[in-house]
KEKE-3310 file (N, C-alpha, C; in steps of 0.2 Angstrom, whole numbers, plus 5000, padded with zeros to 4 digits):
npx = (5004:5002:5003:4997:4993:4992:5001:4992:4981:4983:4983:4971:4968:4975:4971:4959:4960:4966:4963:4970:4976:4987:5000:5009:5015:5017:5020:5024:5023:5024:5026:5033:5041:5040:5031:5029:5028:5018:5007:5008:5003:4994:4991:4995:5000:5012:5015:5014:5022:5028:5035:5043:5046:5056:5050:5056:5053:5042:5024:5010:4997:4985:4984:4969:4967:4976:4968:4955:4960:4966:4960:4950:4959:4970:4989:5003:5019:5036:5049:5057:5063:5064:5061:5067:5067:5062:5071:5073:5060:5053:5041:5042:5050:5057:5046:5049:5060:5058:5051:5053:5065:5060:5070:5074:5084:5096:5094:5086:5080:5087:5085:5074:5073:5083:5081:5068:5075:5082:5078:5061:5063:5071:5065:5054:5059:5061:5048:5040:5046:5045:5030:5029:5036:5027:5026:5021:5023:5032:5046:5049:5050:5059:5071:5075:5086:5088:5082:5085:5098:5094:5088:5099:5108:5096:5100:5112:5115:5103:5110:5124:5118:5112:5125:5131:5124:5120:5132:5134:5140:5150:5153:5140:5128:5129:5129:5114:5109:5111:5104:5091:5087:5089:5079:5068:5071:5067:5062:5050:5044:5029:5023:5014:5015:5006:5001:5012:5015:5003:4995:5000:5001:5003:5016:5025:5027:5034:5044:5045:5048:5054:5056:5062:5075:5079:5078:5090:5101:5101:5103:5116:5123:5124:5126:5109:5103:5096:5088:5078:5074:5064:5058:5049:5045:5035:5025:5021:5011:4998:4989:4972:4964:4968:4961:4969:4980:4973:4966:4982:4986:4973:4976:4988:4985:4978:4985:4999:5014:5025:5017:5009:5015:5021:5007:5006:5016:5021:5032:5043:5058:5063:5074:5070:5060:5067:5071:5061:5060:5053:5055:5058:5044)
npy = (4994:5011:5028:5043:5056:5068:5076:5083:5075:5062:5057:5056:5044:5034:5031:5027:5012:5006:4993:4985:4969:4959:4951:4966:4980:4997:5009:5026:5040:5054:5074:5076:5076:5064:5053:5039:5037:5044:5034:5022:5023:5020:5009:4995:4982:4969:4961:4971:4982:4997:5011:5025:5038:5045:5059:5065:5072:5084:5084:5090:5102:5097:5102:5112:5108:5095:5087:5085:5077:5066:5062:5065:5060:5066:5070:5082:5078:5078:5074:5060:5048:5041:5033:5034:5022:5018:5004:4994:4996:4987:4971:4965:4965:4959:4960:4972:4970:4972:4980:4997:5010:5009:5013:5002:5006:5007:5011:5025:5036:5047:5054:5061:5071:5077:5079:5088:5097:5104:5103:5106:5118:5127:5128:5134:5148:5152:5149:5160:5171:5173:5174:5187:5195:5198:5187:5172:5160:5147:5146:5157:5165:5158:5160:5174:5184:5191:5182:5168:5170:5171:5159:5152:5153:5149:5134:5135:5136:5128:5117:5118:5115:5102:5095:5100:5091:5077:5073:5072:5071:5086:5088:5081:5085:5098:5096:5091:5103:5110:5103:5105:5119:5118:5112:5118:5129:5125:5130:5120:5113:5117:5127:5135:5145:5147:5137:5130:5136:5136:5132:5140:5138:5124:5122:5130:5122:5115:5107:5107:5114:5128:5132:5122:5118:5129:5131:5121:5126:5137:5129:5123:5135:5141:5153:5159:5170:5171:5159:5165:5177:5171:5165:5173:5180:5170:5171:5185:5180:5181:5175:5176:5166:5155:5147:5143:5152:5165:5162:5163:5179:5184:5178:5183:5197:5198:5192:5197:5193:5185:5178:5173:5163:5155:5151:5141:5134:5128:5126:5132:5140:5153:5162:5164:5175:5188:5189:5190:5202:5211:5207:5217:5219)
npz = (5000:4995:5002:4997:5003:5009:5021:5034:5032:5038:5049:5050:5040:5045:5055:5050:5042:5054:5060:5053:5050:5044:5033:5028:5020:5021:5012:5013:5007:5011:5015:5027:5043:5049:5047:5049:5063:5067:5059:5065:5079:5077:5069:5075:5073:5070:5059:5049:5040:5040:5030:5027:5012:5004:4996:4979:4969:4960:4960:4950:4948:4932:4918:4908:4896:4896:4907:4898:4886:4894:4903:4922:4932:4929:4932:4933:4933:4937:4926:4935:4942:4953:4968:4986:5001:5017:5022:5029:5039:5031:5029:5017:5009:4997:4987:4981:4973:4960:4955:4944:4952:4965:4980:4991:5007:5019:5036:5037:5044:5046:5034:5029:5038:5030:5016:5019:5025:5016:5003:5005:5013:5004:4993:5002:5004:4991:4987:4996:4997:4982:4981:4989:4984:4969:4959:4949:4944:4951:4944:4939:4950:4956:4949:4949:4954:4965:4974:4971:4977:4990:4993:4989:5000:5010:5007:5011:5025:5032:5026:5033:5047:5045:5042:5054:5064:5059:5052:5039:5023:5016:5003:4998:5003:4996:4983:4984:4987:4976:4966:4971:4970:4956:4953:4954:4948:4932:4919:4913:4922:4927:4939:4950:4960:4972:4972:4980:4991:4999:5015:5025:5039:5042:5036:5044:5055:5069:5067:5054:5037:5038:5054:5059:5053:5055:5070:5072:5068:5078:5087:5085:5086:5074:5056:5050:5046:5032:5035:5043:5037:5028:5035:5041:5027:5025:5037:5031:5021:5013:5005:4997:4993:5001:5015:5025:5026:5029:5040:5047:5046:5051:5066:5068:5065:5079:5088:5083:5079:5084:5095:5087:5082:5093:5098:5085:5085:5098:5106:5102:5102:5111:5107:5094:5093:5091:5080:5070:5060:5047:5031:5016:5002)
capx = (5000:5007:5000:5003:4986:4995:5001:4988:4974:4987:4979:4962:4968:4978:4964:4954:4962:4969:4963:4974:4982:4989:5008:5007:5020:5014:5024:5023:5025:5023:5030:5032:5047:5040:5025:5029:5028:5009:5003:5011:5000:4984:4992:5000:4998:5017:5013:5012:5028:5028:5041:5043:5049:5058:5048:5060:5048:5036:5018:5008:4990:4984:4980:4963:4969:4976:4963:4952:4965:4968:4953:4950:4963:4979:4994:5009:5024:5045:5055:5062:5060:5070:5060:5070:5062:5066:5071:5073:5054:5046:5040:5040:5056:5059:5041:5051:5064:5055:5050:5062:5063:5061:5076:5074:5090:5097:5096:5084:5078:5088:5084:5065:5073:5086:5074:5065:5078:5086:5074:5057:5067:5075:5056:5049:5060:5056:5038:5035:5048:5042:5023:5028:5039:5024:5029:5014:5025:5040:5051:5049:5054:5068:5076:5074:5092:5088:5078:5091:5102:5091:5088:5105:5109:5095:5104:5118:5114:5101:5116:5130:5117:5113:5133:5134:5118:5120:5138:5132:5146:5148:5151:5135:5124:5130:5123:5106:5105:5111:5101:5086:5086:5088:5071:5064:5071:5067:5054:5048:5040:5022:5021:5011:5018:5000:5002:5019:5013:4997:4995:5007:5003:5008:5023:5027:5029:5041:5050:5044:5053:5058:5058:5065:5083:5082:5081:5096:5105:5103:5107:5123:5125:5126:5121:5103:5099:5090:5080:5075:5069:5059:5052:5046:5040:5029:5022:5017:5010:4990:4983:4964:4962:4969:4961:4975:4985:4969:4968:4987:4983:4970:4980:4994:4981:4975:4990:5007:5018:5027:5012:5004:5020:5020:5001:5006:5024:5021:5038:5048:5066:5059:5078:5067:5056:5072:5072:5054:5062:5048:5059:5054:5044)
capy = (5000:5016:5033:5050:5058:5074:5075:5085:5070:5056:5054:5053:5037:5028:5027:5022:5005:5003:4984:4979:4964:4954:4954:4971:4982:5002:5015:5035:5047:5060:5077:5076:5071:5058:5051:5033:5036:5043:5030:5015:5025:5019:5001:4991:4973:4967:4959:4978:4986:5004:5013:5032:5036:5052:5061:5071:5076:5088:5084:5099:5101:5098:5109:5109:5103:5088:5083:5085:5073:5060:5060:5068:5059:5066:5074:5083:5075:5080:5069:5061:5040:5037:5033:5030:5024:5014:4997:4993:4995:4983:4963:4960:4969:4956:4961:4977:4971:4971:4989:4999:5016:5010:5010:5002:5011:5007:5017:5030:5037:5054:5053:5063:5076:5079:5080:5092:5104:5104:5103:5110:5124:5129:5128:5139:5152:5152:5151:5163:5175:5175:5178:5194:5199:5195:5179:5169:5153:5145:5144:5167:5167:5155:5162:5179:5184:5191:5178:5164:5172:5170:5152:5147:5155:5143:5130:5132:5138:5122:5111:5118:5112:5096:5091:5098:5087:5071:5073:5071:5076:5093:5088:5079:5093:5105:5094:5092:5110:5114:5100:5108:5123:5119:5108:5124:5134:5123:5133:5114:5113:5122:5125:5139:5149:5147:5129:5128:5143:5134:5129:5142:5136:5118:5123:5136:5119:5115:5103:5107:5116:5133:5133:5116:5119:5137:5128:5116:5132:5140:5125:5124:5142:5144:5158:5157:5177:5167:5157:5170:5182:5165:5164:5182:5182:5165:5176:5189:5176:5182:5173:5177:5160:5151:5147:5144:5159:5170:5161:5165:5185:5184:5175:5188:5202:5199:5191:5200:5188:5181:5176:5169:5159:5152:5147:5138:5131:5129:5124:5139:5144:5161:5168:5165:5181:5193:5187:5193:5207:5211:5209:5220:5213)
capz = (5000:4997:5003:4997:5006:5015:5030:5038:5033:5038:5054:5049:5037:5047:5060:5047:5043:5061:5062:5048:5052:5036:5031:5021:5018:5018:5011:5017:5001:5014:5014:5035:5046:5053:5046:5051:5069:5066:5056:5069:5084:5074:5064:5080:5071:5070:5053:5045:5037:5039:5029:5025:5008:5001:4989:4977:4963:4958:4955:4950:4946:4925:4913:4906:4891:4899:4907:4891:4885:4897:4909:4927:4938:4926:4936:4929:4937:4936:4925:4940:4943:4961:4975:4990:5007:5022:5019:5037:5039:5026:5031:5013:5004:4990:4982:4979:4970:4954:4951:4945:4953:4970:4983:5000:5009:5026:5041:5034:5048:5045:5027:5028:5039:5028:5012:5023:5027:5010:4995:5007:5014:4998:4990:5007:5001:4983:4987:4998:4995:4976:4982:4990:4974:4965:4954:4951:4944:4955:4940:4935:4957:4957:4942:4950:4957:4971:4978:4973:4981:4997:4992:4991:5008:5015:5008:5017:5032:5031:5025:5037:5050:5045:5043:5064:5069:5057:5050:5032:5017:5014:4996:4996:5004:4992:4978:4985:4987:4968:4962:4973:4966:4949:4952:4956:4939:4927:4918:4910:4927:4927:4944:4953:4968:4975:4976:4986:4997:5003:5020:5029:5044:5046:5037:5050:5061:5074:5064:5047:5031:5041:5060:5060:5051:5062:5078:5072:5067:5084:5093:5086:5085:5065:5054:5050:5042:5025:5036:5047:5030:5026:5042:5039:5022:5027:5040:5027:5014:5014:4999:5000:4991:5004:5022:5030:5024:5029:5046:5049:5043:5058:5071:5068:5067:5083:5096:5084:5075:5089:5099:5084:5081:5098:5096:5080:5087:5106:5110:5100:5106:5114:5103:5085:5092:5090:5071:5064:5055:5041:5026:5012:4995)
cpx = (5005:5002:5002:4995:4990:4997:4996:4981:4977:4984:4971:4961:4970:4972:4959:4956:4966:4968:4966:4978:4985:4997:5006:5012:5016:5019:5022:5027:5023:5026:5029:5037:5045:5031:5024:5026:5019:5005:5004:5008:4993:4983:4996:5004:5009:5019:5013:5020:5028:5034:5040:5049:5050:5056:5053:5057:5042:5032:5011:5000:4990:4982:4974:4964:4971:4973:4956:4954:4965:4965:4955:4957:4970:4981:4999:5014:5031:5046:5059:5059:5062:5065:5061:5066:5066:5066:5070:5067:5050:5047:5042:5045:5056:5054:5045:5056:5063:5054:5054:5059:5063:5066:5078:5081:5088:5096:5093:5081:5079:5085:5079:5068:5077:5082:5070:5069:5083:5080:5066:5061:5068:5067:5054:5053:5058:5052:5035:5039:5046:5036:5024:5032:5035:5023:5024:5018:5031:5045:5054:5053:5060:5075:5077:5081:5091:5086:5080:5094:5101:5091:5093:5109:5105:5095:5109:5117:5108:5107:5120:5126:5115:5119:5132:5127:5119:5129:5136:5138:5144:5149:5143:5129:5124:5126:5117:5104:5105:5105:5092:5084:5086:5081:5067:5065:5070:5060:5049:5042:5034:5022:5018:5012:5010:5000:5007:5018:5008:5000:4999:5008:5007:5015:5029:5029:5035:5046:5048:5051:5056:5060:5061:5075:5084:5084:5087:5100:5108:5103:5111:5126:5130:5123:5114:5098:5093:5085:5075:5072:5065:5055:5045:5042:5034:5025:5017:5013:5001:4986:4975:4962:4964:4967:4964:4979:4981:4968:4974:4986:4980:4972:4985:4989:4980:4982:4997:5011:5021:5023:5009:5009:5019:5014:5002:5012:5025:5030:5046:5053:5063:5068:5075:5062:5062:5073:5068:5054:5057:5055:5057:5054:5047)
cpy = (5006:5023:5040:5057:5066:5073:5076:5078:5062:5051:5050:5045:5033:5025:5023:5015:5004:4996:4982:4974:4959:4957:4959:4975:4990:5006:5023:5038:5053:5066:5078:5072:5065:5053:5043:5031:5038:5038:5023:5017:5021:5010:4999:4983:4974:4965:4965:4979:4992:5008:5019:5032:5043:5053:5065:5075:5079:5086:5088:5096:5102:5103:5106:5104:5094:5082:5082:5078:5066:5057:5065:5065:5060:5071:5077:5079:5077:5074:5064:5054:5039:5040:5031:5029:5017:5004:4995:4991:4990:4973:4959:4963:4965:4959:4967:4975:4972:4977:4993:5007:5015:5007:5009:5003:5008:5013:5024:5032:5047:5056:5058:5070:5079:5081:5088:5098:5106:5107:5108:5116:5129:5130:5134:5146:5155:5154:5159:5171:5179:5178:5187:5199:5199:5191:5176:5162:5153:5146:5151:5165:5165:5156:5170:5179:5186:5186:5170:5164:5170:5161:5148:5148:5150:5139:5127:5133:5130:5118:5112:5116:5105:5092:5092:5092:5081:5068:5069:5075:5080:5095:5085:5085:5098:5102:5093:5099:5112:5110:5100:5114:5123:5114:5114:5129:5132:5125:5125:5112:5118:5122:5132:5139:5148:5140:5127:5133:5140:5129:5130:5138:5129:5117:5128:5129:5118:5113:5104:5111:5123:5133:5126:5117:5127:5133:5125:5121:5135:5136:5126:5130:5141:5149:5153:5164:5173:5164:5160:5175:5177:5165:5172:5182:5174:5168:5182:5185:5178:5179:5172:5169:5155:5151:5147:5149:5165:5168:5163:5173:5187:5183:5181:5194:5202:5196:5193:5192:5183:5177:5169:5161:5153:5149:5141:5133:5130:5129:5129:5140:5150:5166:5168:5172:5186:5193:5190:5198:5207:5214:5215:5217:5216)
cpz = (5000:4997:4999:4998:5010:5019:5035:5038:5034:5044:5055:5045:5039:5051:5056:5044:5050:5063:5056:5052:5050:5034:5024:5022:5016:5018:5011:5012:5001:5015:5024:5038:5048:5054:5049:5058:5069:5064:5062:5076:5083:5072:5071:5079:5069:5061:5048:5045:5037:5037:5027:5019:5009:4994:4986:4973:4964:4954:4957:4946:4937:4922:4911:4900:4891:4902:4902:4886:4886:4903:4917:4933:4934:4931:4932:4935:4934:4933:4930:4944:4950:4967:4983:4996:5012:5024:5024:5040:5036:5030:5024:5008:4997:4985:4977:4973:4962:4951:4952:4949:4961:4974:4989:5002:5015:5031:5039:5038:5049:5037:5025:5032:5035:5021:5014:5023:5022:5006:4999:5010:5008:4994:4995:5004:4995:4982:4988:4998:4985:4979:4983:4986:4969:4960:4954:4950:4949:4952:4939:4945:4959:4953:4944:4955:4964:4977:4977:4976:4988:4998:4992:4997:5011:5014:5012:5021:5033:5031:5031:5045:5051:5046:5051:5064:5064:5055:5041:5029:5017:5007:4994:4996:4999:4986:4980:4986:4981:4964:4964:4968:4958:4948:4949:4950:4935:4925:4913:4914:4928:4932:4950:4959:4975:4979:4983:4993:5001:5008:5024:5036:5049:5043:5039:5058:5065:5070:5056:5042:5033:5048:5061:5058:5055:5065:5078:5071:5074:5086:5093:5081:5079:5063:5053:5048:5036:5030:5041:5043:5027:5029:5040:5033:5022:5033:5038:5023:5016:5008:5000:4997:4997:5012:5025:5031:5028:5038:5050:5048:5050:5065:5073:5071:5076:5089:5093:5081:5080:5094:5094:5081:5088:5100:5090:5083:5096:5109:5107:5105:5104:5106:5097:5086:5092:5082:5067:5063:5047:5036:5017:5004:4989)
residu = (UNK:UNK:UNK:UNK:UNK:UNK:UNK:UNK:UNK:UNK:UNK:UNK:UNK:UNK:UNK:UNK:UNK:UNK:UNK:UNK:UNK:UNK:UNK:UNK:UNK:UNK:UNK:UNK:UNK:UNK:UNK:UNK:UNK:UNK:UNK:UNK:UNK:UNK:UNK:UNK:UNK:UNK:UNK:UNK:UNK:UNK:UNK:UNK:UNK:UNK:UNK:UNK:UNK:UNK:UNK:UNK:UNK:UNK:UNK:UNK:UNK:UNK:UNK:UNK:UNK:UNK:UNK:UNK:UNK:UNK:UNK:UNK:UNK:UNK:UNK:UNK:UNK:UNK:UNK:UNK:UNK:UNK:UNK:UNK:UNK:UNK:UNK:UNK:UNK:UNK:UNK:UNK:UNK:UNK:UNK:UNK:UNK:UNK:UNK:UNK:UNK:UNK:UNK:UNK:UNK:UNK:UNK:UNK:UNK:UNK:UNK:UNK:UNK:UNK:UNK:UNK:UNK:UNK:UNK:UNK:UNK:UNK:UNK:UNK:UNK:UNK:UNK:UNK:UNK:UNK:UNK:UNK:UNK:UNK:UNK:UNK:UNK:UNK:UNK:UNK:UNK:UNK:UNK:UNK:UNK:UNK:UNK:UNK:UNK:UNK:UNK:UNK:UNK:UNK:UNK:UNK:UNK:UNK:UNK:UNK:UNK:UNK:UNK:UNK:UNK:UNK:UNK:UNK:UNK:UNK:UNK:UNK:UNK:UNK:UNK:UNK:UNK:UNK:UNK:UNK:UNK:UNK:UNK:UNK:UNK:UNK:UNK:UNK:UNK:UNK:UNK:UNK:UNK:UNK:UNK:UNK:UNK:UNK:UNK:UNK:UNK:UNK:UNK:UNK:UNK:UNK:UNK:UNK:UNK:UNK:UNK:UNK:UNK:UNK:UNK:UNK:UNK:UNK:UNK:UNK:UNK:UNK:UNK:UNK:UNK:UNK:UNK:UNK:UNK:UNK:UNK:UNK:UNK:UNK:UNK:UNK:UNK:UNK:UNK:UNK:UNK:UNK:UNK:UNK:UNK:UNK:UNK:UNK:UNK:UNK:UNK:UNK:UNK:UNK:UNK:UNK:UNK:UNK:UNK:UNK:UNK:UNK:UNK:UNK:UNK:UNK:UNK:UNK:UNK:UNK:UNK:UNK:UNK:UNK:UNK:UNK:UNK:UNK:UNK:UNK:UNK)
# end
């Protein structure tokens, strides 16, 4: 079985097969540190394989055309076959050997935050600093010097905390950030600023795509300026199309950005309120 339902509706699906009890093998094609431990709250049976995969690719909503075409369930999707996930988790590995694209990996346990504080990070930027440059595609704001600029900043400051807390290459990391960013410029990719913006709030999470590599910054006292202009311009993000956004808008209006933060983030290191410098769009 393999999921790829959001995060936010992960809970409501696990509960709903929670009496599974048949050697079965599910996979987590979830953008969320730690989707596995959700789901294994709800699935207890021993016979179940829960394993959390690393999504790399982008897949974006169709054109009319395409669905005109190819009927109501087509997607666009990235060029991009490799889906790695946690070997270690599965009851039933060999099934795997046969399709290609998938690649049960040991010790993947870092693998999802890393993912996270690379490729969404470097995205959260992108997003949210295009929105308020006005950019309506990802590709017009990642291609936007200014605003790479800021994006390869929350690489490294992302990466240079990963290395202190996992000890991961620092040749490596460097490639997952260039190879991030250029996901994000390839104007081949249709893919709407609106889309990657939505749902500021649960990517305002503790351990989500921005305060998560801050905290790891400020633990071990690294820079952290980019992710702190990130933080900020996901704080301004108001798309009226989107509840959540307009929720956040409201929240702030009424308890101040660092309140509204600490309602969203209970557990916030009190030094990320010296940071929310409104940066300008």
């Amino acid at each position: 079985i393999l999921t790829a339902v959001g995060a936010d509706r992960l809970v409501d699906w696990a509960a709903s097969v929670s009496e599974l009890d048949r050697e079965v093998d599910i996979i987590l094609a979830e953008n969320h540190p730690s989707p596995a431990a959700i789901v294994r709250e709800h699935i207890r049976s021993p016979k179940v394989g829960i394993a959390q995969a690393q999504v790399l690719r982008s897949c974006i909503e169709p054109t009319a055309e395409q669905i005109d075409l190819h009927g109501p369930l087509t997607v666009q999707v990235q060029d991009h076959w490799i889906l790695p996930l946690d070997g270690d988790a599965l009851v039933n590995p060999e099934l795997l050997k046969g399709i290609p694209g998938f690649e049960p990996r040991p010790d993947f346990a870092i693998e999802l935050t890393r993912k996270l504080y690379t490729y969404n990070a470097i995205n959260a930027a992108v997003c949210y600093l295009g929105a308020q440059a006005g950019h309506g595609m990802l590709a017009d704001a990642a291609n936007d010097e200014n605003i790479a600029t800021v994006a390869r900043a929350v690489g490294a400051e992302s990466s240079a905390a990963l290395i202190a807390e996992f000890g991961f290459a620092p040749d490596e990391q460097q490639e997952w950030c260039e190879r991030a960013l250029g996901k994000y410029q390839d104007e081949t990719i249709s893919d709407p600023i609106e889309r990657n913006c939505r749902d500021p709030i649960r990517k305002l999470g503790l351990h989500d795509r921005i305060l998560g590599p801050l905290h790891l910054c400020l633990e071990h006292d690294l820079p952290h300026s980019a992710l702190a202009a990130t933080l900020s311009s996901a704080l301004a993000y108001c798309e009226p199309s989107d509840l959540a956004a307009q929720t956040l808008q409201q929240t702030i209006a009424e308890h101040g950005e660092w309140n509204a933060l600490k309602l969203i983030a209970p557990d916030i290191d009190a030094r990320v309120e010296s940071l929310l410098t409104p940066i300008e769009s």
